[in-house]
C-alpha positions in Angstrom: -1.1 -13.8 -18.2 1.9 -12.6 -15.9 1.4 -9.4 -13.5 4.7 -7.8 -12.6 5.6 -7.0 -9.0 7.5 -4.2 -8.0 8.4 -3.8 -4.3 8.2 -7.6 -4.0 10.6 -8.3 -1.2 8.8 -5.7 1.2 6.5 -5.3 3.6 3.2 -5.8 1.4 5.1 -7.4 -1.6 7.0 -10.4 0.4 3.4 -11.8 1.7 1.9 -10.4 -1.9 3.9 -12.7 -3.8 3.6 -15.7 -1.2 -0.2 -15.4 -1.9 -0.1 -15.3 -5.6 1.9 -18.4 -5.8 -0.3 -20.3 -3.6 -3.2 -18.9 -5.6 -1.6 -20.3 -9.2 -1.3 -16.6 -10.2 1.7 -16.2 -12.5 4.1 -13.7 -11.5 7.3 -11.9 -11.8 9.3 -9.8 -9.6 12.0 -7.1 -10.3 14.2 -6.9 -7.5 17.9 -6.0 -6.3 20.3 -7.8 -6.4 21.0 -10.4 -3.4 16.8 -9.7 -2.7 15.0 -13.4 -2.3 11.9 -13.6 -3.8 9.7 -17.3 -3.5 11.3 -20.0 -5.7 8.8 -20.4 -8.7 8.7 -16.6 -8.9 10.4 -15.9 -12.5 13.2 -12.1 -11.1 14.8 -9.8 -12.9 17.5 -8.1 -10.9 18.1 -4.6 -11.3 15.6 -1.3 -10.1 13.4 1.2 -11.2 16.1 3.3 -12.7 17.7 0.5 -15.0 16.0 0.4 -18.2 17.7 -2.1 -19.7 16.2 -4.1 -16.5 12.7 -2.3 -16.7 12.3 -3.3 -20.0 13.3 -7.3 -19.2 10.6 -6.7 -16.6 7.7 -5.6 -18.2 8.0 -7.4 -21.6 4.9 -9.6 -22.1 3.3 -8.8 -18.7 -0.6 -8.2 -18.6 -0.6 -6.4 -15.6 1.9 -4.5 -13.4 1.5 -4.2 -9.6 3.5 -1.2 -8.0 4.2 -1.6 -4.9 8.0 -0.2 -4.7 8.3 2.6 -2.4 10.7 4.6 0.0 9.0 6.0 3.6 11.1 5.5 6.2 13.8 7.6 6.0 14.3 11.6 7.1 15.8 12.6 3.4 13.0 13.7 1.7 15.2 13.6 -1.8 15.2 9.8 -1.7 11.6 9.7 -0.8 10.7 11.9 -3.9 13.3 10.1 -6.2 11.6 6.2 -5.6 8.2 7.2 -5.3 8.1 9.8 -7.6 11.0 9.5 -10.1 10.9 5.8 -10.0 7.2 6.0 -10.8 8.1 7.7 -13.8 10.3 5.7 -15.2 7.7 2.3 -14.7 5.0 4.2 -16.4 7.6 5.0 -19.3 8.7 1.3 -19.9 4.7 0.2 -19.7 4.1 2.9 -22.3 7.5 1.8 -24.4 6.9 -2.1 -24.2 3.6 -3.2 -22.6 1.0 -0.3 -23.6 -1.8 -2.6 -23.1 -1.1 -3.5 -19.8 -3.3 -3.0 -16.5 -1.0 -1.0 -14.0 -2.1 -1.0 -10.5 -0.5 1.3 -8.1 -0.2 1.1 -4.1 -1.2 4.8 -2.2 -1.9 6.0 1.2 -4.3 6.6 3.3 -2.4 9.3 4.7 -2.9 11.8 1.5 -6.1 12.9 3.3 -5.6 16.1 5.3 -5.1 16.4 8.4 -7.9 18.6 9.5 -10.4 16.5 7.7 -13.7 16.7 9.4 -14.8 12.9 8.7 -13.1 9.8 7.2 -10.9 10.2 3.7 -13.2 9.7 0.1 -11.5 9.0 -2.5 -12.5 12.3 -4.5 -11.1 14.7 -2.4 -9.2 17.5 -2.6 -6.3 16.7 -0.3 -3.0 19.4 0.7 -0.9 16.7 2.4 2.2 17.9 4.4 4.6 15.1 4.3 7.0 14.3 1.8 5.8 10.5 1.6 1.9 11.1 1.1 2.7 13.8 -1.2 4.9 11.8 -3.4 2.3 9.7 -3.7 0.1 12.2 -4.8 2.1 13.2 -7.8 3.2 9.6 -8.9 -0.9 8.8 -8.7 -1.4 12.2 -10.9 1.6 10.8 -13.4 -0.2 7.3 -13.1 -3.6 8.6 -14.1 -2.6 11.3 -16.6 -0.5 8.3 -18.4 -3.0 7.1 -20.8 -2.5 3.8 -19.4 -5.5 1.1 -18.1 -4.9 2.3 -14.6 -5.9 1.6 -11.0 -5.1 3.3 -7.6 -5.4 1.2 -4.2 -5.0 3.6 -1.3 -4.0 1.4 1.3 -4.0 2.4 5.5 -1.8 0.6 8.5 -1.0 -2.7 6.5 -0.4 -5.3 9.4 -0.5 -9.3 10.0 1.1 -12.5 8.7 4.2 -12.2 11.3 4.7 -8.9 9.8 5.7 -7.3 13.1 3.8 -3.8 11.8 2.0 -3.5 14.8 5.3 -3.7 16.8 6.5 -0.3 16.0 3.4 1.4 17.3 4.4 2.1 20.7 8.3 3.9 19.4 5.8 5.8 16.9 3.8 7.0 19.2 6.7 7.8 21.4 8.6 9.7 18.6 5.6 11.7 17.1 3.9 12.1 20.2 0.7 10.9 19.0 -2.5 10.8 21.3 -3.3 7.6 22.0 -6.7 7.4 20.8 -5.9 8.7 17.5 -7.7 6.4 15.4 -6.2 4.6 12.4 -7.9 2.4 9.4 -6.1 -1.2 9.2 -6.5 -3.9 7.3 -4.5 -7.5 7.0 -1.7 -8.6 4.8 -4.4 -11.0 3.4 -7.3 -8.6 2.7 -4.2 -6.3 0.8 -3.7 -9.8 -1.1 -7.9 -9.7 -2.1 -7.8 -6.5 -3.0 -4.6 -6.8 -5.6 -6.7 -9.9 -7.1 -9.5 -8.2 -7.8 -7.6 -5.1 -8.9 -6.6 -7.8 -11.5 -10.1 -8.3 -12.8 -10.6 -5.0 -13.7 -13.3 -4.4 -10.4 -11.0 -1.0 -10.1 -10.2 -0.1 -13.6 -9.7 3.8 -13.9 -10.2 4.7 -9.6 -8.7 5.8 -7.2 -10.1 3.1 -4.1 -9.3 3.3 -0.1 -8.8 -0.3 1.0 -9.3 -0.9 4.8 -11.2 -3.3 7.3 -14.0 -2.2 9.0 -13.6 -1.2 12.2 -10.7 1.4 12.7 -8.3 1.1 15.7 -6.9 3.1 18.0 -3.1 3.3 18.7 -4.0 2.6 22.2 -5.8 -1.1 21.0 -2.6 -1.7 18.7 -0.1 -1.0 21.1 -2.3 -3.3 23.8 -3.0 -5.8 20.6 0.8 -6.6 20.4 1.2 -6.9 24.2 2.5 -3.2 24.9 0.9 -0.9 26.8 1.5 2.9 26.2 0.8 6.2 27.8 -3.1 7.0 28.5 -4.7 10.2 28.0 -7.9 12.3 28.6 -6.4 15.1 26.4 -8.5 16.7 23.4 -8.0 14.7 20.3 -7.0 17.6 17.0 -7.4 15.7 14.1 -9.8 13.3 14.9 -10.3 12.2 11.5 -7.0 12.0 10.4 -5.8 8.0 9.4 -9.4 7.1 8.9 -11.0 6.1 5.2 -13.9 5.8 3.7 -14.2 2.2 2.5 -17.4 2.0 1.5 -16.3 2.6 -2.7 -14.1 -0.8 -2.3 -17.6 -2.4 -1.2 -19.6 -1.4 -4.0 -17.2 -3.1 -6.0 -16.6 -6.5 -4.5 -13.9 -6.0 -1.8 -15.0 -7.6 1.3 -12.3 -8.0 3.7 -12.1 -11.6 5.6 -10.4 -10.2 8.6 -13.1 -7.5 9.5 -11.3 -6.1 12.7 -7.8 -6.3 14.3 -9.9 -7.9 17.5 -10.4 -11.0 14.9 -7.1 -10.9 14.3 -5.6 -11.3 18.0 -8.4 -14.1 18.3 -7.1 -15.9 15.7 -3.5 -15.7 16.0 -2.8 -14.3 12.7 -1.0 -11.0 13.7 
């Protein structure tokens, strides 16, 4: 029983396939060339747009985990052509080779509109803006439309592990000139671990499912979490809803997330 990893030398996928290997879960990771990936991790160079690699890749596998993603860059082509395109192409060589495979896909939390007037469900209707979230929406439409065994896990802020996530709050906040008591969902690079695993069982089969911890943060409590103080304000808040989920779907079906609240995690040295 191998699962397939995509994306496995990022943020999520690096500490995703750590996990599984301590966990005896048998992987394999596609990845570029010159990319490191842990030791007893079975790679197959090449990308998303190689078949010839695609279909090394996903030979044999029982599950596929796709986590390979572009977001941080200002050319909205490239962000379409990996999450999008690339999306595509996977779904193509699971059809093709491994039709009986489970394929579990890694959203956003930020598909949920802006002017939502409480936390994000998983059912609805959502117009995002941005050319990340709505990539996401159409590879999830291609992902559920595929005839596949399929599964959506709508993640929020992923931090923790040394991942230095939280670091880059303060120069976001800066940049986008985001209130500082917007309030964001989180949850840690282990909980993101949980989740894939049970994803694995088939808890999730055929849903779309917000993952997050339970006690959203503020950007003011994540800049102060990482030792960084920014910019107070008694201004109105806009969107006040906007970067919070509804976890409570997760719940129901077994996700319970071991660190409950990025407070635990300063107390416990695991940022």
């Amino acid at each position: 029983m191998t699962t397939l990893v995509t994306g496995g030398t990022g943020l999520v996928g690096s500490r995703l396939l750590r996990h599984f290997v301590n966990a005896g879960v048998e992987s394999r990771a596609l990845v570029r060339p010159g990319k490191d990936v842990p030791a007893t991790v079975p790679r197959v160079e090449g990308d998303l747009f190689d078949s010839s690699a695609l279909r090394e890749a996903v030979e044999g596998v029982s599950a596929v985990i796709h986590l390979a993603a572009t977001f941080r860059t200002t050319d909205e082509s490239k962000i379409w052509r990996a999450n999008l395109e690339g999306t595509k192409a996977l779904i193509a060589a699971i059809q093709q080779h491994a039709p009986q495979a489970r394929f579990i896909m890694a959203s956003t939390c930020l598909v949920y509109d802006e002017d939502a007037s409480r936390p994000g469900l998983e059912d609805d209707e959502v117009h995002p803006k941005h050319a990340y979230p709505a990539s996401k929406i159409a590879a999830e439409k291609e992902l559920r439309e595929s005839g596949l065994n399929w599964s959506i896990l709508r993640l929020p802020f992923v931090y923790g592990d040394g991942d230095e996530h939280l670091n880059t709050v303060p120069a976001i906040v800066a940049r986008m000139n985001w209130h500082p008591a917007q309030t964001f969902s989180l949850v840690h690079q282990r909980d993101v671990a949980r989740a894939f695993e049970l994803a694995l069982t088939g808890a999730m089969d055929g849903r779309i499912v917000n993952i997050a911890d339970d006690a959203p943060s503020t950007l003011y409590d994540m800049a102060i979490a990482v030792g960084v103080k920014i910019e107070a304000s008694a201004k109105p808040l806009s969107n006040p809803w906007w970067g919070r989920a509804d976890g409570r779907l997760s719940r129901s079906l077994g996700f319970r997330p071991t660190v409950a609240t990025l407070s635990q995690a300063v107390q416990e040295g695991i940022l």
